[in-house]
N, C-alpha and C positions, 0 to 999 in steps of 0.2 A: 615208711608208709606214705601215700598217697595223700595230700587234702583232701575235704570234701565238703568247699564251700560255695561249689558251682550248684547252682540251682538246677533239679531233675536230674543229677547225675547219682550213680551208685560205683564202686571198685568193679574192674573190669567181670565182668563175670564168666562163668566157669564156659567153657568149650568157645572162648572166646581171645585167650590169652594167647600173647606172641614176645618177641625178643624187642624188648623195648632198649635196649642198648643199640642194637642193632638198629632199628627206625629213628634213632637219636642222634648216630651217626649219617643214617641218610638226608637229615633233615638239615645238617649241616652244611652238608652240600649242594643240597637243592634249594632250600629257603633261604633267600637273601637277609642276612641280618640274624639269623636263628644264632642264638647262645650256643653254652658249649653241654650244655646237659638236660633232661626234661628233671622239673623239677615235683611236677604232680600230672596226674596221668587217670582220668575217669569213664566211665563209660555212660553215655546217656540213657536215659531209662524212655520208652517206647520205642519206636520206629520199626515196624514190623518188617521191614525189609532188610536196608542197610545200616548195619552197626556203625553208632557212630560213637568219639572219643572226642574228651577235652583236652588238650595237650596245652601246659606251661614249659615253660624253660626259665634259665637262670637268669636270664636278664629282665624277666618278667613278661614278654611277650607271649601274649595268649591265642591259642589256635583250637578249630576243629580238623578232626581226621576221619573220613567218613569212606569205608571198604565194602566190596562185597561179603556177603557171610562165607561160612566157608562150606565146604562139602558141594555137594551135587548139585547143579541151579537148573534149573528151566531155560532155557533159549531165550535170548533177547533181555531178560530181566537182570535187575541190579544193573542198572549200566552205569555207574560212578563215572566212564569215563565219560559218557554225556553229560551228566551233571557238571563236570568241571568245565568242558568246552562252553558248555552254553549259558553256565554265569562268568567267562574268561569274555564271549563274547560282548557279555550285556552287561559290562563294566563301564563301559563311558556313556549309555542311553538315556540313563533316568531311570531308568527300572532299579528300583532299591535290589543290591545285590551282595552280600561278604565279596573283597578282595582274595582271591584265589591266588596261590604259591606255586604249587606245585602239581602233578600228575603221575604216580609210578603204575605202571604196567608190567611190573614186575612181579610175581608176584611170592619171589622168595625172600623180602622185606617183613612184610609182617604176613604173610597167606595165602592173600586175594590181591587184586589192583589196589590201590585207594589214592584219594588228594586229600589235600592242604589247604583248609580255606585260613583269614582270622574268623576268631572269634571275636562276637558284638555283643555287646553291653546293653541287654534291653526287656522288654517283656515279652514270655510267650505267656498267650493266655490260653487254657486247655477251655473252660468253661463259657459256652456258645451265649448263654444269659446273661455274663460279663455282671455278676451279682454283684458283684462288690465294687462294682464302679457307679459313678452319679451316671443319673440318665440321659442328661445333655452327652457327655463321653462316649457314651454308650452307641448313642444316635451318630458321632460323627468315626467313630471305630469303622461302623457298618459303610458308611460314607466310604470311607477311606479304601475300603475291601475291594468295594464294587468299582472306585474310580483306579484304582492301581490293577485289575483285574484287566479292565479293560485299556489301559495304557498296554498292557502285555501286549491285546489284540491290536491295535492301532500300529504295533511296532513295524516299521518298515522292513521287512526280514533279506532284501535285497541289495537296500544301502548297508547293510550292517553283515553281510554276507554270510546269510542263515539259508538262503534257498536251497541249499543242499542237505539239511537239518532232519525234512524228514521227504517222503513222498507227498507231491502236491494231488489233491483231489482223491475223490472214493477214500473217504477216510473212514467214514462212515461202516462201509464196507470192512476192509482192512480193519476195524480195529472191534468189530465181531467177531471178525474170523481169528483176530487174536486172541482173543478175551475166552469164545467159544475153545477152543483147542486148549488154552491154559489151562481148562475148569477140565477138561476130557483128561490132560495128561498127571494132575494133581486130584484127582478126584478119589476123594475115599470113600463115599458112599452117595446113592443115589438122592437127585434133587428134583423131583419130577416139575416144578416150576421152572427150574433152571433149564432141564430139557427143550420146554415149550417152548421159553422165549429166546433159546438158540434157533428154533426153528421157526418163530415168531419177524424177528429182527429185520434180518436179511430182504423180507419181504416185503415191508414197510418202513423203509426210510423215508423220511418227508422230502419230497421234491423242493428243495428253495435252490437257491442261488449259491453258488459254487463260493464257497469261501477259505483261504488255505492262508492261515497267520499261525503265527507260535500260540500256544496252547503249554500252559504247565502241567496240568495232569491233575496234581493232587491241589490246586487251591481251596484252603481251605484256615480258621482263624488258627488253628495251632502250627500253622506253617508260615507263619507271617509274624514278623520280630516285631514289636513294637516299643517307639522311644519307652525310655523310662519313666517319662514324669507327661507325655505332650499322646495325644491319642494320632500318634503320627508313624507309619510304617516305615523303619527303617530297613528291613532286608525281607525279602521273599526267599523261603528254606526248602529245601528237596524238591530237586529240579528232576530225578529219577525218570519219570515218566512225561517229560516234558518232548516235547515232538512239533510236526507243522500239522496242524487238521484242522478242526471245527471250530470257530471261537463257544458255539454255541453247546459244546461236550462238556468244556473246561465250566462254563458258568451251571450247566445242569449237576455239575457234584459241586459246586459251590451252594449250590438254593438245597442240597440235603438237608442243612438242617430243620430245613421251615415242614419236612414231612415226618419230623421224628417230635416225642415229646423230651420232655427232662429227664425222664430216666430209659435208659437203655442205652446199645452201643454208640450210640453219636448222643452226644448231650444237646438238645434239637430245642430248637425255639417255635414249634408249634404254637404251643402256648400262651407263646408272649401277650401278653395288654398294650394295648395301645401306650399306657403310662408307661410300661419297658423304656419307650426310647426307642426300640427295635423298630428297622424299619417294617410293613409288612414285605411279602414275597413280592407284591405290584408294585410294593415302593420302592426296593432294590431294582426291580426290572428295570424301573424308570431310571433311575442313579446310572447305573450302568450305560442303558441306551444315551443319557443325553451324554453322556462319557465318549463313548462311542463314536457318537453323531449318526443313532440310526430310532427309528422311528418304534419297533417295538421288538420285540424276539418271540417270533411262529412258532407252535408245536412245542410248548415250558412242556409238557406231561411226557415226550417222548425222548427229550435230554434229559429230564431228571432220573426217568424208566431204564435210560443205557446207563449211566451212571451207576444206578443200584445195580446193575447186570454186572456192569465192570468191575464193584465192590465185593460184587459174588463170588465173582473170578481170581481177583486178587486174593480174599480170604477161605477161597476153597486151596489158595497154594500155603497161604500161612499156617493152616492144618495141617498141610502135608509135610513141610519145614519140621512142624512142631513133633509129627510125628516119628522123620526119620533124624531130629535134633538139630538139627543146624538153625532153628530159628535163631533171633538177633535178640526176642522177649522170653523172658521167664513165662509169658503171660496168652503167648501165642496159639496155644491149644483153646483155652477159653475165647479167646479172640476169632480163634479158625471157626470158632462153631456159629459164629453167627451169618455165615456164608448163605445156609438155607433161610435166612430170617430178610436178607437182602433181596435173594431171589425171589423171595414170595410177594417182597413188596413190590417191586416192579412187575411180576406180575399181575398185582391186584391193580397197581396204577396204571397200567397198557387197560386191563379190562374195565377197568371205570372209565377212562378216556378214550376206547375204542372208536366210538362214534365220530368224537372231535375230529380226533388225528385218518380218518377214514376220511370225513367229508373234507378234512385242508387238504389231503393228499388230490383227493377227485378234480379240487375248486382249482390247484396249484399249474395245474394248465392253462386254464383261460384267463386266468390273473396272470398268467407271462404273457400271453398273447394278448391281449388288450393292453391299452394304456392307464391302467390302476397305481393312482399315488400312495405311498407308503402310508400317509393316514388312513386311507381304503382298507387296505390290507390290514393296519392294525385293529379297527372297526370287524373286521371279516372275521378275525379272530377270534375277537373279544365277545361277540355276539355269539360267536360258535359254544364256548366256553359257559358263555351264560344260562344258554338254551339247555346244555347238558347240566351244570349247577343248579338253576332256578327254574324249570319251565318243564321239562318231561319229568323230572319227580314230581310236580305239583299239577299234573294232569289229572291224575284221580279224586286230588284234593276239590279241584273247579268242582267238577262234575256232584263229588258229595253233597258240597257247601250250594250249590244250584238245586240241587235234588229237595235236599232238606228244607227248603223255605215251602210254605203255605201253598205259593204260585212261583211260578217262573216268569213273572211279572214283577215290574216295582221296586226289584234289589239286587244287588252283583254280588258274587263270591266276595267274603275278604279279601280273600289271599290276592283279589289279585293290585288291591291295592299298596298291599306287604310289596308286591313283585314293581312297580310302577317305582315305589319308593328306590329298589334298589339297584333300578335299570337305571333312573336318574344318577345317583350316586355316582354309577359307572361310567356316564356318558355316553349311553344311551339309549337318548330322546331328540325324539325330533328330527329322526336323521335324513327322512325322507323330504327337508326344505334347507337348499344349498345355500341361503342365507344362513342359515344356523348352523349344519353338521358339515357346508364347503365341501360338499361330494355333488359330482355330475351324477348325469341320468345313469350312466353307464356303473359307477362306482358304490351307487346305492342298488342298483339290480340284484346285485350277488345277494345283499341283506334281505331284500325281500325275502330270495328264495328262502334262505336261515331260517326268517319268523315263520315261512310259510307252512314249514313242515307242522306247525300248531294249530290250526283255524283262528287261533282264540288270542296265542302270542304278540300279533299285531298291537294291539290295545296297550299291551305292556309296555312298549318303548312308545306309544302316541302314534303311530305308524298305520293305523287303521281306516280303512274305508269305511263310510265315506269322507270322513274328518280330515286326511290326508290332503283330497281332490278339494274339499271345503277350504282348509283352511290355503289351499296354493290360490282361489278365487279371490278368496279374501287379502293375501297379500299381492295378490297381481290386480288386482281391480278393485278393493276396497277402498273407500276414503275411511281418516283421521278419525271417525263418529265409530265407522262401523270397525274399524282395525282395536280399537278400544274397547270398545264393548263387547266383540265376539270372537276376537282373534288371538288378542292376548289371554282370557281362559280357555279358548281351546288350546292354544300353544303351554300352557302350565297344563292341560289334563284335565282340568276343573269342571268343565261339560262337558257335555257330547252333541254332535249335531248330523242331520240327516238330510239328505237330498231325493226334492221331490217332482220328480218329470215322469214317470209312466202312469199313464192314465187306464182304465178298463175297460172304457169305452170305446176307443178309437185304437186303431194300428203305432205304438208309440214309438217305432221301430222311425218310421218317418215321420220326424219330429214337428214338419211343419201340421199336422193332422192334431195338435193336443188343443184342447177345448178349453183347457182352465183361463180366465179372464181375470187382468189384472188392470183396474181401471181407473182413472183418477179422477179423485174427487176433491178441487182443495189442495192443501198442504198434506193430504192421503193416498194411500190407494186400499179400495176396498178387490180382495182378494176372493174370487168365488168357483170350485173345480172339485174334482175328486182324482186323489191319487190314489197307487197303489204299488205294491212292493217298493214301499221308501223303507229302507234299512236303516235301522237303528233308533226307529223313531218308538220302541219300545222300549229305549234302553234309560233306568230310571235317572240317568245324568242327561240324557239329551233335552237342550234345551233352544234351539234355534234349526229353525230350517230354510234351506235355499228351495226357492220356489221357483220354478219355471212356468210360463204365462204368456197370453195373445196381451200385449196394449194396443197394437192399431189390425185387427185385424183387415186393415183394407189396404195395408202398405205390401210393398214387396214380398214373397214368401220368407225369405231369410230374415227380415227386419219387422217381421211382425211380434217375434219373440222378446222378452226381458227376464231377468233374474229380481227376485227380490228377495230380502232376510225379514221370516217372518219367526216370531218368538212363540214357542210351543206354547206357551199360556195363554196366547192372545184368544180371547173369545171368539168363537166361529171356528176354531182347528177342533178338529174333533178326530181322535184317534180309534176308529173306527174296533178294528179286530188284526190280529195277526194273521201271519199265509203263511202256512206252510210250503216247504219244496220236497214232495216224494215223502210225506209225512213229516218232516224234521224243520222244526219251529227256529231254530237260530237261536230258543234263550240265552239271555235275557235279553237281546239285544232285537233281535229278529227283521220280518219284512215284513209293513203293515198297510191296512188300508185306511185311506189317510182323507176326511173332508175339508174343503175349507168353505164356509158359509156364513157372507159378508164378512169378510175376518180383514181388519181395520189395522193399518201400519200406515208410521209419518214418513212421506214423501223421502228423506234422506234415509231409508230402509232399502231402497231402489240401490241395486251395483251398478255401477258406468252408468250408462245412457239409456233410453226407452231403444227397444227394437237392439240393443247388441248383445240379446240371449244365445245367440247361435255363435258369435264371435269368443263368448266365455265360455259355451260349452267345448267348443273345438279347443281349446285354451288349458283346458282342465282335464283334457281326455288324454292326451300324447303319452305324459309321464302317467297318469292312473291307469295305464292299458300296460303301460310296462312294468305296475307293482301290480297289477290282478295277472298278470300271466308269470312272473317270476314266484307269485305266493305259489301259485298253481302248479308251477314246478317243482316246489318244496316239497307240497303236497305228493305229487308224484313219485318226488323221489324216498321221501316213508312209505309210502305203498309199496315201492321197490323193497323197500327191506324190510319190511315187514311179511315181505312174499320169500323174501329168499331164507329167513328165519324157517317159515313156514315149512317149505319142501324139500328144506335139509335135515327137516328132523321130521317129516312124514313119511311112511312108507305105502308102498302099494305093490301089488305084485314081487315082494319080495327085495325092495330095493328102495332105498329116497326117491320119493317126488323127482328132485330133482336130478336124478341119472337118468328118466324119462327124456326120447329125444322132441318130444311135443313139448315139454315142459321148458327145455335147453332152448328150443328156438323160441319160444314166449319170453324167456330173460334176454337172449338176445336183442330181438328186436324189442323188447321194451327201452333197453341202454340207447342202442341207436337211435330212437325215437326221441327219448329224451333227449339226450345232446343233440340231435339237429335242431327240436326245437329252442332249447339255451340258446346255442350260435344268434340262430333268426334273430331272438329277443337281444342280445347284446350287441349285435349288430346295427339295431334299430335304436337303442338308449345311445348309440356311439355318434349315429345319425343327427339325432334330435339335438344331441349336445354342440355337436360342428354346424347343423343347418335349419336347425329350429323345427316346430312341430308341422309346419307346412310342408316343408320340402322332404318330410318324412312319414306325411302321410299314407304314400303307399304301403311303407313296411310296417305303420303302425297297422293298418286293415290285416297284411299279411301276419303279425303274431298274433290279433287276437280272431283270426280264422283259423290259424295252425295249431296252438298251446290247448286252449279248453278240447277241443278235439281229441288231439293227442293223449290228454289228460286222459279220458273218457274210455279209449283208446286201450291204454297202459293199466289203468285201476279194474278196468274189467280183468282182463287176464289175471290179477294179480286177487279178483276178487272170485276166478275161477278156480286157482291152485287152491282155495280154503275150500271148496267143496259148498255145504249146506252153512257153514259158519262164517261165508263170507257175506252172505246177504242178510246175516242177523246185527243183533248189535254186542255180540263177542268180541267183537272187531272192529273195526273202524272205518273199515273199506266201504260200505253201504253208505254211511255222512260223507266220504270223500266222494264218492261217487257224485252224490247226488249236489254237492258246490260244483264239483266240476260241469256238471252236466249242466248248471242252471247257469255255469258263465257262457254257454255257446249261445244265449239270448241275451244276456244281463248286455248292459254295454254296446248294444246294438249285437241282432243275432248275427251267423255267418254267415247266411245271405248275402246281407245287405256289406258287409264286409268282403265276400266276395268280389262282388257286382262293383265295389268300389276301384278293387284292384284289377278287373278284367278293362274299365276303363281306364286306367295307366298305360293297361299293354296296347290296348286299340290306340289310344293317342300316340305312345312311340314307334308305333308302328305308321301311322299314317304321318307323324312329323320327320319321318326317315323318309320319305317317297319325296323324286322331285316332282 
């Protein structure tokens, strides 16, 4: 009789047995050093695939033997002899591997092919919660996972002469279509999620960057030996499905367990507490990346989604094994059946993350074509994720907790303080000042658009107009007094502040025309005007406003202007009444009309110098025309799908909205529209950042006469396909409307933006004449 004090092993088991005299004699001959008889002989207990065996001999030398099953296989699967080439390969690399014996391709030895590794002396842990270990171990385990996971991918597969291992590129591709036909040709009954997302897949691969390294297939903690006493991985096990593809495949079935809980078929660390020791799912991401040496990993919900897909497929054949016997587990039947329980998860996790993985697919063009650094990119993401996590579920929430108060004066939603708190957390605040978040004009664009799609989302990362334009005045023209007192709480969140240059009186479009008087008196200036539509000066945190003002009205036109910081409580500001636009107040925040009468501030409340208001405004407008027309594309772009939701599930004359060819050329040219205007805007951020806001002012006139237009443009039609419910407030399309409409004035109207850039072309045109 057999020993049986190998750990996870049981006696060979029934539809499994072969001539072990026979294999003992082969092993003789092939295995260098092999005794002359096996002396205990077990069979390991799981591996739903390939059976595997402990093998001793008489001299004490301890091996595993790991075979195809037997009977009828599937195409391509059970490749044992991959498995032996590619830990034979990866035996001088560093990659923790068993030394390998032997290979028979024989398969009237014991059945099927099988190899000869040793066997290692060490821990498999099955249990993902690692309970029974201290939490410091616990912590560096997961370490360990993530950094030897990605030494795999780092492996140079060409010094080490893997490039023929598997096909390079469209792996993606290729390994649906295998996964897809696996689950068709082993299929015992239908999986209608399973269907979907065969037909789902193929469609939506995320566009990145071609990447073709060894991939193990199944990494995962029961496939990884670890020392016996040191939280140190000494061999990576079942190399089976190991091939050249995605590094990014291989870590999406690694991060399964963070989507499972404690009980069910993956014993999942959902769960875990901080106190775990566990890292979370971002903190693995991170372990990995700096392993790596890459900045983040795009699209986590569409590799963890193939994964589960692939799990389906694999365990829709373990069924079928089970069913016509040949499986390798007593256990396989129960195991087969959680095929459809995979499938449904990745489809719940494609349909929860649809939006993400849609907009990184759209964004994945212009992010190649421009010059976007990987911190960009990781930001583009992480904001993407956030907005779908924290900010369109809690759009109904604003709107209640606003509705609910007395007034829509005076106080802001909670929640959106909740939201602030955990934008900070995530790192991101403040993105839109290159001191702080170290992103160009061009790299913070894409964000805007993200927040834009929310009206309200801005404020959540600090990102908000006019606080944004304010606080870039403040750090490009403030002194030490005023950086202190106004700058550092707006840069933490802590107030809000409002900018005030249109007047009611006069045409404020030309700015030399504004009335308000800022005069000195003393160590003072007493401040005396009437604004109107200053935004945010309802907003119950604003507490400081930028004042624009004549000091010498008898100086040059451009230099009659100054900026000053005037403090909302200062006696003489009197916050007149709110304005609406097209009925819609902006609570709480809004556009009001604003006095200031004698209203008294000490001389160092003055920015820069008397008379250089026009030099700060020009100063403050470059990048703030690039985040009102990138918000404005956001916006646009939820209009768009909010439209195409619409008129694929309305009918008329017998058929969707959308198979109307009026309707088809309205989505058309709404796409086109929008991406030309994108381009323009990125074009211009790219501008500004190579040649500063002067030498870019033509393109600035040109996006914000082209974007709000457009806008206007696009939300009509899209507020045409709703019929009678597009111009209510069922919808949202009427408040978009009516921001977009009001930025073709805000900011200077088009006109005068026009008229701007017809004088560029006249200049180039007459400085080209000799």
């Amino acid at each position: 009789s057999w020993t049986m004090s190998i750990p996870f092993t049981t006696p060979v088991r029934a539809g499994h047995e072969f001539d072990s005299d026979l294999l003992c004699r082969y092993l003789i001959k092939n295995v260098n050093g092999f005794g002359t008889k096996i002396v205990s002989l077990l069979q390991f207990q799981g591996g739903q695939s390939n059976p595997t065996f402990y093998i001793k001999d008489d001299k004490g030398n301890e091996y595993v033997m790991r075979k195809k099953p037997p009977g009828k296989l599937l195409p391509s699967a059970h490749a044992v002899e991959r498995e032996y080439l590619i830990q034979k390969a990866l035996s001088n690399t560093g990659i923790p591997v068993a030394e390998q014996h032997c290979l028979c391709t024989d398969p009237s030895i014991v059945g099927t092919p099988f190899y000869v590794s040793s066997y290692i002396r060490g821990r498999i842990l099955n249990d993902n919660l690692l309970s029974n270990l201290p939490k410091e171990e616990r912590t560096v385990m997961y370490q360990e996972m993530a950094r030897v996971l990605a030494d795999i991918h780092k492996l140079d597969i060409h010094a080490h002469g893997l490039s023929d291992y598997g096909k390079p590129g469209n792996f993606y591709e290729r390994q649906i279509s295998r996964w897809a036909s696996q689950y068709k040709q082993s299929a015992t009954t239908s999986i209608p999620s399973m269907d979907k997302l065969i037909a789902w897949f193929p469609k939506n691969i995320p566009i990145e960057e071609e990447r073709t390294v060894l991939v193990h297939g199944d990494f995962k903690l029961n496939n990884l030996m670890f020392h016996p006493t040191q939280p140190r991985i000494i061999a990576v096990l079942d190399w089976e499905l190991s091939t050249l593809g995605h590094p990014f495949s291989d870590l999406g079935y690694t991060l399964l367990p963070y989507y499972f809980g404690a009980v069910g078929p993956i014993n999942g660390i959902k769960d875990a507490t901080p106190d775990s020791g566990i890292p979370t799912l971002d903190g693995f991401l991170d372990i990995y990346c700096q392993h790596l040496g890459i900045s983040f990993v795009p699209n986590v919900p569409f590799h963890v989604a193939f994964s589960m897909f692939r799990m389906a497929g694999i365990l829709q054949g373990v069924a079928k094994r089970a069913i016509t016997g040949n499986a390798s587990d007593p256990k396989a039947k129960f195991v087969g059946s959680f095929a459809k329980m995979f499938a449904d998860l990745a489809y719940n996790l494609i349909s929860s993350s649809s939006n993400v993985l849609r907009q990184s697919r759209n964004a994945a063009t212009y992010l190649s074509l421009f010059p976007f650094g990987d911190h960009a990119k990781k930001l583009h993401y992480r904001l993407l994720s956030f907005m779908e996590e924290h900010i369109y579920p809690n759009e109904a929430v604003f709107l209640e907790q606003l509705n609910a108060a007395p007034s829509r004066w005076g106080h802001y939603p909670a929640i959106m303080e909740d939201l602030k708190k955990k934008a900070r957390e995530q790192g991101l605040w403040n993105l839109f000042l290159p001191e702080v978040s170290g992103l160009t004009n061009l790299e913070y664009a894409p964000l805007c658009e993200i927040m834009g799609r929310c009206p309200w989302a801005p404020e959540v990362f600090n990102c908000n107009a006019p606080d944004t334009g304010n606080m870039e005045v403040l750090a490009k023209y403030g002194n030490s007094f005023q950086k202190e007192k106004w700058l550092e709480p707006l840069l933490e969140g802590k107030i809000r502040s409002c900018f005030a240059m249109t007047e009611p009186d006069v045409a404020s479009s030309d700015a030399t025309n504004i009335e308000t008087r800022i005069t000195r008196d003393g160590d003072y200036y007493i401040i005396n005007g009437k604004k109107w539509f200053t935004s945010n000066a309802g907003h119950p945190h604003c507490k400081i406003s930028i004042v624009m003002g004549k000091t010498d009205p008898t100086a040059s036109p451009y230099k009659q202007q100054s900026m000053i910081l005037v403090p909302m409580d200062t006696p003489g500001v009197n916050v007149i009444k709110p304005l609406t636009v097209f009925g819609y107040d902006d609570a709480p925040a809004g556009h009001f009309r604003v006095e200031f009468v004698n209203v008294r501030v000490p001389r160092e409340n003055l920015l820069w110098e008397e008379g250089r208001g026009f030099e700060i405004a020009q100063g403050r407008l470059g990048p703030g025309r690039i985040h009102h027309c990138m918000r404005l594309i956001g916006l646009t772009e939820r209009s768009i799908d909010i439209m195409l939701d619409r008129v694929w599930n309305r009918k008329a004359f017998g058929k969707p909205l959308a198979l109307h060819g009026l309707v088809s050329a309205d989505v058309a040219q709404n796409r086109i529209e929008v991406n030309q205007a994108r381009l323009l805007v990125l074009q211009c951020a790219l501008s500004i950042d190579k040649f500063g806001n002067k030498a870019a002012r033509d393109q600035i006139a040109m996006i914000k006469a082209t974007v709000p237009a457009m806008a206007c443009r696009v939300i009509d039609k899209c507020i045409q396909a709703h019929g009678a419910a597009g111009v209510s407030d069922e919808f949202p399309l009427a408040y978009f409307y009516a921001g977009a409409r009001s930025l073709r004035i805000a900011d200077g109207p088009d006109e005068v933006h026009l008229h701007t850039i017809s004088k560029f072309e006249y200049s180039k045109y007459h400085h080209s004449k000799l």
